[in-house]
Structures are given as C-alpha cells and as structure tokens.
C-alpha positions as CSV (number, residue, x, y, z in Angstrom):
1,X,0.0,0.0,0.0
2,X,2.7,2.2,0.4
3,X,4.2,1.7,-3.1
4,X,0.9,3.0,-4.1
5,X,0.7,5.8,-1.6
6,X,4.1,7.4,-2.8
7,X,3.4,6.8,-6.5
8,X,0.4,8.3,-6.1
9,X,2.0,11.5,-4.6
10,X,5.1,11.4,-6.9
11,X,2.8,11.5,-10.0
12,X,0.4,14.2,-8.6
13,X,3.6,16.4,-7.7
14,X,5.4,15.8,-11.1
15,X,2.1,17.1,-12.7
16,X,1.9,19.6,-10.7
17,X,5.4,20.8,-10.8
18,X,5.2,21.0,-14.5
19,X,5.1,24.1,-17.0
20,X,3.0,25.5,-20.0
21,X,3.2,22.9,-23.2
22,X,5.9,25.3,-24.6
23,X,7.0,24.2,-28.7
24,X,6.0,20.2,-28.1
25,X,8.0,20.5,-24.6
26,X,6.7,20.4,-21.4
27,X,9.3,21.6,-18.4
28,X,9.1,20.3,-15.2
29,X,10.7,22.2,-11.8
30,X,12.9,20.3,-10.1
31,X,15.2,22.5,-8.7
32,X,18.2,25.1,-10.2
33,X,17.9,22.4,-13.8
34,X,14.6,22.4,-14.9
35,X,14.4,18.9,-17.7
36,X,12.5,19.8,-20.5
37,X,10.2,16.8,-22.1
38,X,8.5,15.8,-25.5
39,X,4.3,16.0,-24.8
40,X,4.5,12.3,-25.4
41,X,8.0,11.1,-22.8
42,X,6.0,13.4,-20.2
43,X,2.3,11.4,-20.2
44,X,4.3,8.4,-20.5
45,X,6.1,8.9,-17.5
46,X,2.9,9.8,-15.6
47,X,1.2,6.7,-17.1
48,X,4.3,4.6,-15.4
49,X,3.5,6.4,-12.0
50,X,-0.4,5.9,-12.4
51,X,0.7,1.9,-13.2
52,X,3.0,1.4,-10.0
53,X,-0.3,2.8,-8.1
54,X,-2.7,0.7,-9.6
55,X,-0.4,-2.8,-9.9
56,X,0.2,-1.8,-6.2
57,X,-3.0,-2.0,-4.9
58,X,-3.8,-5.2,-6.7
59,X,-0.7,-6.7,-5.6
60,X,-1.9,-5.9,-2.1
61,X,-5.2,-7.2,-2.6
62,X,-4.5,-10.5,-3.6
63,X,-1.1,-10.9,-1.1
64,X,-2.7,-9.8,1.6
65,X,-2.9,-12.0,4.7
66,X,-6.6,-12.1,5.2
67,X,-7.7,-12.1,8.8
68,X,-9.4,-14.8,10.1
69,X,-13.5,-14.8,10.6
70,X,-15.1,-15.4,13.5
C-alpha cells in the first residue's frame, strides 16, 4: 500500500510541478535544472506512476494475509 501511496504522490507532484506545453515540450521544476520533455516522454512517464499505483494496490489485494473470521 505504500508503493501506491508514494506513487500516487510522486505523479500528482510531477504534474503539478510542470510548466505551459511550450514548442511540443513540457518543463518540469525540479530545482536550479529544470528537464525539459517531449508532450509524449511526459504522459508516458505519468502513465508509469499511475501503473505502479494501480499494480500496487492489486498486488496488495491478492497478497494480503486475510484475517481470520469469527
């Protein structure tokens, strides 16, 4: 659950963090250097955060240690 918990985050702050589509590249903050992606690199790399969320919370789901009924 944590996995998906900081994925989560990371992806919300990355998309956050990021600038104006400016000529097909879209900057993202990240201190004094400031990377500067193509439209498509950038929603790939939120798609990978939004995929480590969701295979997260399945992985937890079917792992999990179910408790036992009473």
């Amino acid at each position: 659950m944590i996995a998906s918990v900081a994925s989560g985050i990371a992806g919300v702050i990355f998309f956050l963090a990021s600038g104006k589509n400016v000529e097909g590249c879209v900057p993202v903050w990240m201190g004094f250097g400031s990377p500067c992606f193509a439209t498509g690199t950038y929603w790939a790399i939120l798609a990978v955060f939004a995929a480590i969320a969701i295979l997260a919370i399945v992985a937890n789901t079917v792992f999990r240690e179910k408790a036992p009924q009473a």
